[in-house]
ROSE-4610 file (N, C-alpha, C; in Angstrom, 1 decimal, always signed):
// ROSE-4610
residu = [X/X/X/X/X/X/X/X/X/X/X/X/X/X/X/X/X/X/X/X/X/X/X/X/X/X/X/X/X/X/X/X/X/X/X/X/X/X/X/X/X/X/X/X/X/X/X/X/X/X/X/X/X/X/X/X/X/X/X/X/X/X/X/X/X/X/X/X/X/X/X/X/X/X/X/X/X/X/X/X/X/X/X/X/X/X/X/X/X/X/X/X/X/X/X/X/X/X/X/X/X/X/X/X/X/X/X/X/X/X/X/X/X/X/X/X/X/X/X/X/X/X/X/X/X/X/X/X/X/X/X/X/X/X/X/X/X/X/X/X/X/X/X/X/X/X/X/X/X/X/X/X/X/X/X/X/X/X/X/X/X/X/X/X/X/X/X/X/X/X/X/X/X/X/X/X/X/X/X/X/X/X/X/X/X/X/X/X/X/X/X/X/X/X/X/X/X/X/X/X/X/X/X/X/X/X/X/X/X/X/X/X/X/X/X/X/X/X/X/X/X/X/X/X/X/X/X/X]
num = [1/1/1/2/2/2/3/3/3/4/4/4/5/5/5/6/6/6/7/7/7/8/8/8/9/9/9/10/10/10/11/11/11/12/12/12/13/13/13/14/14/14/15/15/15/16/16/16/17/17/17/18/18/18/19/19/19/20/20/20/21/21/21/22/22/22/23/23/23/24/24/24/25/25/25/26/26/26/27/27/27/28/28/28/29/29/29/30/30/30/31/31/31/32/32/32/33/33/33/34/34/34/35/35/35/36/36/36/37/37/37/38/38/38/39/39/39/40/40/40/41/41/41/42/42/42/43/43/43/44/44/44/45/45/45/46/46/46/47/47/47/48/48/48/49/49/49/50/50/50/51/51/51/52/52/52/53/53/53/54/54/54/55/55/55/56/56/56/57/57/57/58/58/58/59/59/59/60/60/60/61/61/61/62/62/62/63/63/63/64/64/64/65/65/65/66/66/66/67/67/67/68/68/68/69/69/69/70/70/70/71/71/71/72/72/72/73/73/73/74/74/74/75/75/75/76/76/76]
x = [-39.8/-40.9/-41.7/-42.1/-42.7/-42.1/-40.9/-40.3/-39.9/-40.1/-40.4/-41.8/-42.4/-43.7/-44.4/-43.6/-43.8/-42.6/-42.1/-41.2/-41.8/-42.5/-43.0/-44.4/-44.7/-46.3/-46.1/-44.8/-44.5/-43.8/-43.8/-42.9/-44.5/-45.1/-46.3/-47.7/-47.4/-48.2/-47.6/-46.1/-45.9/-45.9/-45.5/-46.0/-47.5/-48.3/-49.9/-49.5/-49.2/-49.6/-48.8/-47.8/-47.2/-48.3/-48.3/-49.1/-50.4/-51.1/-52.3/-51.7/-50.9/-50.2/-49.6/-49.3/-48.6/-49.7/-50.9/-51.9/-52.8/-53.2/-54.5/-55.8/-55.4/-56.9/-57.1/-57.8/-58.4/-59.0/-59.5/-60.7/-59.9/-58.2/-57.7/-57.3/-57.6/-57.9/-58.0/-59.4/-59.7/-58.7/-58.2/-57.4/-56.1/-55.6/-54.7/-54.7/-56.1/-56.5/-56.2/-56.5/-56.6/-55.3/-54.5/-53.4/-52.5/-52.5/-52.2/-52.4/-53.4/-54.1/-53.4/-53.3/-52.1/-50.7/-50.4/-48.9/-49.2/-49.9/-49.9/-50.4/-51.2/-51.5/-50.3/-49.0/-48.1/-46.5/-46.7/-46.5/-46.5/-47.8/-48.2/-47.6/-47.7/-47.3/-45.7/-45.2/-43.6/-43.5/-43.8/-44.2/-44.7/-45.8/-46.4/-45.1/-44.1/-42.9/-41.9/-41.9/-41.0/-41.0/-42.4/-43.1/-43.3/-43.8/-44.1/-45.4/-46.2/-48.0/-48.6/-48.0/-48.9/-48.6/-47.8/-47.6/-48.1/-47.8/-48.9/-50.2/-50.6/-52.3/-52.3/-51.9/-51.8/-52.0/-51.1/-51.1/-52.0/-52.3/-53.8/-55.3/-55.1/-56.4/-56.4/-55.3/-54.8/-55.3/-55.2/-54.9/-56.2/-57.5/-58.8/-59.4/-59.0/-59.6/-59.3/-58.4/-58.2/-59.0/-58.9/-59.6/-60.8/-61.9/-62.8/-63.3/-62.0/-62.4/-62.5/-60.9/-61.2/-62.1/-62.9/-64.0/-65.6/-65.4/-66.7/-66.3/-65.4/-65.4/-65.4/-65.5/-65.3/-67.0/-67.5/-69.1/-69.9/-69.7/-70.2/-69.4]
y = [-58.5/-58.7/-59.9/-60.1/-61.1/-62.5/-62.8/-63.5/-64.4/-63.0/-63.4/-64.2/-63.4/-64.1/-65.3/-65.6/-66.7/-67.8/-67.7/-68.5/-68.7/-68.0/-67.7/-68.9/-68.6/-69.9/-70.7/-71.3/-71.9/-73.2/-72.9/-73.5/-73.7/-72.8/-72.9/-74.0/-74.1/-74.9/-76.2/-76.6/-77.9/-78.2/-77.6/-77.8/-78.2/-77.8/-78.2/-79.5/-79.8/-80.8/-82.1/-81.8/-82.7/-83.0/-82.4/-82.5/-83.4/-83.1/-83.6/-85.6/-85.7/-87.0/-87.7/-87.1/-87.8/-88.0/-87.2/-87.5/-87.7/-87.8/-88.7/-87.9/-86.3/-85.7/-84.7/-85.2/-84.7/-83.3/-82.8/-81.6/-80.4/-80.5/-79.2/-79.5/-80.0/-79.8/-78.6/-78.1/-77.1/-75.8/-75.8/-74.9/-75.1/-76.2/-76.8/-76.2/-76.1/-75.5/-74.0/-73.5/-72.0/-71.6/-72.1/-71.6/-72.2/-73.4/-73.4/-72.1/-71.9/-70.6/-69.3/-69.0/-67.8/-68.3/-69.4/-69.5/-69.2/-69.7/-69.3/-68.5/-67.5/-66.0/-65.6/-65.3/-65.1/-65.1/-66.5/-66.6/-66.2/-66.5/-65.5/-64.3/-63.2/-62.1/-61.9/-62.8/-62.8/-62.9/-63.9/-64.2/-63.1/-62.4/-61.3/-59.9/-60.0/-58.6/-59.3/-60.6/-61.1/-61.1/-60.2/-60.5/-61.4/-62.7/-63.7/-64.0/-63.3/-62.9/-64.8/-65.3/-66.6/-67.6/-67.8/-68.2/-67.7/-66.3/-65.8/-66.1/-65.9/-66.1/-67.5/-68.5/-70.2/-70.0/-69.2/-69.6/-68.6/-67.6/-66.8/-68.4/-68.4/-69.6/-70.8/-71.2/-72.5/-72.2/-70.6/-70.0/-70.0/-69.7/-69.4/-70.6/-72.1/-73.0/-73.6/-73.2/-73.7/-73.3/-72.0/-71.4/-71.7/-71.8/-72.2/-73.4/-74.5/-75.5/-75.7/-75.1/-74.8/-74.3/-73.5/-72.9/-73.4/-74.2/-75.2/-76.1/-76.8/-78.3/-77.6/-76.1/-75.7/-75.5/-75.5/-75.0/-76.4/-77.2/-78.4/-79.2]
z = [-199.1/-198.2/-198.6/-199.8/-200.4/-200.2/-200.5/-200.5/-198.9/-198.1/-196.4/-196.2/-196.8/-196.2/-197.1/-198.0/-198.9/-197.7/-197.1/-196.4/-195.2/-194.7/-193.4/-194.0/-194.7/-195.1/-195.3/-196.3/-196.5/-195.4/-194.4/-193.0/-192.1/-192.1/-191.5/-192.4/-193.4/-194.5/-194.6/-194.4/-194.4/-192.7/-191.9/-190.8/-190.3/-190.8/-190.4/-191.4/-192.8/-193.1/-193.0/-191.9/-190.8/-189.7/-189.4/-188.2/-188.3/-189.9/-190.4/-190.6/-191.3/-191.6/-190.6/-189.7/-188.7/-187.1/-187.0/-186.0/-186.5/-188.1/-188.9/-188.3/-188.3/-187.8/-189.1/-189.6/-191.0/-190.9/-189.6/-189.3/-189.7/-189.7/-190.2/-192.2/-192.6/-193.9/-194.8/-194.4/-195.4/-194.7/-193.3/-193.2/-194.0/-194.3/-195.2/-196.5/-197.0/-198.3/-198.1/-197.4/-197.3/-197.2/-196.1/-196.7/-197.9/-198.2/-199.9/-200.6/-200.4/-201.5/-201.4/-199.8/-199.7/-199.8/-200.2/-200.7/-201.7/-202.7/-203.6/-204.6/-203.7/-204.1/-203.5/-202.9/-202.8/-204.0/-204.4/-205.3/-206.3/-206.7/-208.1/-208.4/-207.0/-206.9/-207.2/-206.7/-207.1/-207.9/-209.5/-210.2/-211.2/-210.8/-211.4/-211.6/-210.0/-209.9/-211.1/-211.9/-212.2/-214.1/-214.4/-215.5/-216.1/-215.2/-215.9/-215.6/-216.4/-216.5/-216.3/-217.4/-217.5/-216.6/-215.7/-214.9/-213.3/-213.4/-212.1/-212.3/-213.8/-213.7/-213.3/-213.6/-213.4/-211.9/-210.9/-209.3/-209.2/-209.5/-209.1/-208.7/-210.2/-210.5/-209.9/-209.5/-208.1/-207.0/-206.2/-205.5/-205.0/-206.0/-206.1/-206.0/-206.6/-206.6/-205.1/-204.4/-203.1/-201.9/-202.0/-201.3/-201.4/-202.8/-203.0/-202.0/-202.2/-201.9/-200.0/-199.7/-198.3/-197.4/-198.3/-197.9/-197.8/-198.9/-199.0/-197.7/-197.7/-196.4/-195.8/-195.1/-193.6/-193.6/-194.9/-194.6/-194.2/-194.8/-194.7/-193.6]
């Protein structure tokens, strides 16, 4: 299931940032960010089923800083 929905964001995440590159409209960005973040709180989780701790905590902390950041530009 993980693995689906890591494919499913994944197709949906480089598709918005097609979309971003190729019509030069910047305003979906931080949505850009946010889902980064759930690819890779996704990830991690694979990662985490895979016991490789220090590498899920790595996409946890990516995961967190994206979202962070997605969430700041959408405030501002």
């Amino acid at each position: 299931m993980l693995k689906a929905l890591q494919l499913i964001l994944s197709i949906v995440t480089v598709g918005l940032a097609l979309y971003i590159m190729l019509t030069y409209s910047y305003q979906f960005l931080s949505f850009l960010n946010i889902l980064l973040g759930l690819t890779m709180l996704v990830l991690g989780a694979i990662e985490w089923q895979k016991r490789k701790k220090t590498s899920a905590w790595l996409l946890f902390l990516v995961a967190l800083v994206s979202w962070f950041f997605g969430i700041y530009c959408m405030i501002i």
